[in-house]
Structure formats: structure tokens, C-alpha cells
C-alpha positions in Angstrom: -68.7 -67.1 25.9 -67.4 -65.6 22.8 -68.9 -63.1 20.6 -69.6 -63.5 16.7 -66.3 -61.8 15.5 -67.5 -58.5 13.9 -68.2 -57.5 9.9 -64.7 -56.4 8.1 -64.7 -53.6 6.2 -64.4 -54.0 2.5 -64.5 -57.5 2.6 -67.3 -60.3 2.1 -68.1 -64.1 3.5 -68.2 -66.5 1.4 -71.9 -66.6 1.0 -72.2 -62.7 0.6 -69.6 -63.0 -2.2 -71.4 -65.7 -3.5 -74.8 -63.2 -3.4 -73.7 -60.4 -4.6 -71.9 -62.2 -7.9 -75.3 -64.3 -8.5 -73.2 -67.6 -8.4 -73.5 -70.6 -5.9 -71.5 -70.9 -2.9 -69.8 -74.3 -3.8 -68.6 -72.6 -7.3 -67.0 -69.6 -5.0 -65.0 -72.0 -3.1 -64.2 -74.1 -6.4 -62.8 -70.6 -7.9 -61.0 -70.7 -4.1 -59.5 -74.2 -4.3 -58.7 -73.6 -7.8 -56.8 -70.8 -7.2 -58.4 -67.8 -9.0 -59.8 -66.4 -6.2 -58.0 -65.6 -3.6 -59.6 -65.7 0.3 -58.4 -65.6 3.8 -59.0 -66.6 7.0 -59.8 -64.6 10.0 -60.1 -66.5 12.8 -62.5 -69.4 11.6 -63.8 -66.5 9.0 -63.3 -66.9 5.4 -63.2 -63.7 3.8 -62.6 -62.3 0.4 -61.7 -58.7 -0.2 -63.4 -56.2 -2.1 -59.7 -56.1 -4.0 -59.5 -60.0 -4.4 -63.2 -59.7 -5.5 -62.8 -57.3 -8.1 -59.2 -59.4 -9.4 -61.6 -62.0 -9.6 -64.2 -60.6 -11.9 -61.2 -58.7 -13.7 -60.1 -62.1 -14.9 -63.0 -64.2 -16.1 -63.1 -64.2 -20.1 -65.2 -61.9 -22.4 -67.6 -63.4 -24.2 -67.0 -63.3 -27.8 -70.8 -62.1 -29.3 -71.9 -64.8 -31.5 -73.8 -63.6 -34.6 -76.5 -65.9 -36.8 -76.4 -65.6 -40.4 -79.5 -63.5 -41.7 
């Protein structure tokens, strides 16, 4: 019988990635397919790097602040 492979270091599942930036897990893996987020495989792992993670973020867009007449 196999063991569950063990955490890596500086990198997240799927779902933890998905946690920790507060969106779904099906919109992480449609940033995957999509190509803006980059993720591996270890094994039968997914993973995304703390460095891929933070690319990520680095390249959604600013919002512009939107201000209401007085």
C-alpha cells in the first residue's frame, strides 16, 4: 500500500491555492487551462508554487477607483 505523497514546500494544492486567494476551485483551474496560471504535476498532485502563485496575482489588473459626481 502506498502512502499519501508528502506536503511540498512552498507550494499549494489546488484547493489550498484556491483558499488562501478566496476564489473557487473551478476558477483556479480555469486560470490553469487558460494559461495564466501556471501548475504542475507531481505524481497525480497538482501543485502551484508559491512563485507561480505570486506571478499569478502579479498579473491580474488594477482596479481603476471609480468616483460619483458630488
Amino acid at each position: 500500500m502506498r502512502s499519501a505523497d508528502p506536503p511540498i514546500k512552498d507550494a499549494d494544492s489546488v484547493e489550498a491555492f484556491a483558499v488562501k486567494h478566496d476564489i473557487s476551485r473551478a476558477k483556479a483551474y480555469m486560470e490553469i487551462r487558460a494559461g495564466r496560471l501556471i501548475a504542475r504535476k507531481v505524481g497525480t498532485r497538482t501543485i502551484i508554487t508559491r512563485e507561480d502563485g505570486e506571478a499569478w496575482r502579479r498579473s491580474l489588473p488594477a482596479l481603476t477607483p471609480v468616483t460619483t459626481p458630488p
